[in-house]
N, C-alpha and C positions, 0 to 999 in steps of 0.2 A: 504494500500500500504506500501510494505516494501522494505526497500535493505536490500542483504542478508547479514548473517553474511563474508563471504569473500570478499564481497566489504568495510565492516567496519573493521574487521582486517588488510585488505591488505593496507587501508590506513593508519589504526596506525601502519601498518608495514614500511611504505612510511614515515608517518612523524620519527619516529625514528630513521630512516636512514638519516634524512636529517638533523639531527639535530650534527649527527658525521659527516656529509659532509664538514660542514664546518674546520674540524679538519682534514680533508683527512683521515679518519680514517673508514676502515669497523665494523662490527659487526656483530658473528657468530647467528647462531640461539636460541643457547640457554640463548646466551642476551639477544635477542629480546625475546624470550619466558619470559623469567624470569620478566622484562624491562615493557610487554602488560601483564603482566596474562592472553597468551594463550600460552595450550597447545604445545611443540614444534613440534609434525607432524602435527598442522595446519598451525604454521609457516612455516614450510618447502615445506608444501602442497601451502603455496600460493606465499612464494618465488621462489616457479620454476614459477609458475603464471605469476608474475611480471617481473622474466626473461624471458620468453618466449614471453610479451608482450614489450619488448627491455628499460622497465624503472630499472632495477637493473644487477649487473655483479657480479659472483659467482668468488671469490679466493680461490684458493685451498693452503693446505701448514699452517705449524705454525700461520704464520700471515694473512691467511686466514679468506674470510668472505664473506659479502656480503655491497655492496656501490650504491649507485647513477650513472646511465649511464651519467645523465648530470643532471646540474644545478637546486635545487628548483625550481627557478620563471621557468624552460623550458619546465616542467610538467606539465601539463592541466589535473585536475580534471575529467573531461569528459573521455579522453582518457584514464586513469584507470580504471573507470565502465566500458569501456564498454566494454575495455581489460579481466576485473574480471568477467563478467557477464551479459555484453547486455545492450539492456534500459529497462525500466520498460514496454513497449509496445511498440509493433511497429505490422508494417499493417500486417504482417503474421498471427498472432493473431487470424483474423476475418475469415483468411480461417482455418485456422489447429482448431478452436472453435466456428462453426456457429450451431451447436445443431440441433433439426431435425426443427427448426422453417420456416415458411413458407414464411416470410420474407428473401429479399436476403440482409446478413450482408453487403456485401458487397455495398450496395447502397447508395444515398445519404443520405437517410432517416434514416441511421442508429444515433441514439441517442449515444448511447453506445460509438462508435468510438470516435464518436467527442468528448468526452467528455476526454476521455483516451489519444486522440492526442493533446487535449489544454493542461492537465498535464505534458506530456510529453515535450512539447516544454518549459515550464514554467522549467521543470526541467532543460532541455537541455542549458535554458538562465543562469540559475545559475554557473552546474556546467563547462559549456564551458569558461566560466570569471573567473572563480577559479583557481588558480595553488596551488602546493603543498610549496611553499612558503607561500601564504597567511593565509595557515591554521596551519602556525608554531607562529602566535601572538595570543591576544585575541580574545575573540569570538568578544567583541565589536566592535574590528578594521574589521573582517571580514564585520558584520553586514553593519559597514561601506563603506565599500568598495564599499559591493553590491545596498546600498543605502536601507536600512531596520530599 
């Protein structure tokens, strides 16, 4: 199991943004490019992303860039995966991938699911309690937080 890479750049695109929030200060792309060692048309590619899902705001002009809609602690984790890219499963899954098997995925008996759905709530537990604050100290304080 992985998350993709656009849900892991668009967060280090997320923290570095938030880290000039507090300066009221935006930052163009080719900051953040230069800033992440990524590419700048994935930058770009994930900041319309991240605009689009209403956590960043694009200025145009000189002093142009791109900032925080609102506050670190007011960003949930969660709501940028899933803004970036979905969950890692969810029950559609079982129909759009049931194979030609002769079992119906869909039933209780299904192993697979269940197993896919306790992952996923376990994710959902983490990153629903995370803001993009929490992820601007140590990892240790994180750990903490989550109780880890």
């Amino acid at each position: 199991m992985k998350f993709s890479a656009q849900e892991e750049y668009g967060i280090r695109c997320l923290i570095r943004l938030a880290k000039s929030f507090s300066e009221n200060r935006s930052l163009t792309i080719p900051e953040i490019s230069l800033a992440e060692g990524v590419p700048e048309h994935t930058v770009a590619k994930i900041l319309r992303e991240l605009r689009l899902g209403g956590f960043v705001d694009a200025g145009r002009g000189f002093t142009g860039g791109y900032s925080l809609t609102r506050a670190p602690e007011k960003i949930i984790i969660g709501d940028v995966f899933r803004s970036l890219g979905g969950k890692l499963f969810d029950d559609s899954f079982c129909r759009n991938h049931s194979g030609a098997s002769s079992i119906c995925t869909n039933s209780i008996d299904c192993s697979v699911r269940s197993l896919w759905t306790l992952i996923q709530n376990a994710v959902d537990n983490v990153i629903n309690e995370l803001t993009l604050k929490d992820l601007m100290v140590s990892e240790e304080d994180v750990f903490a937080k989550m109780n880890f």
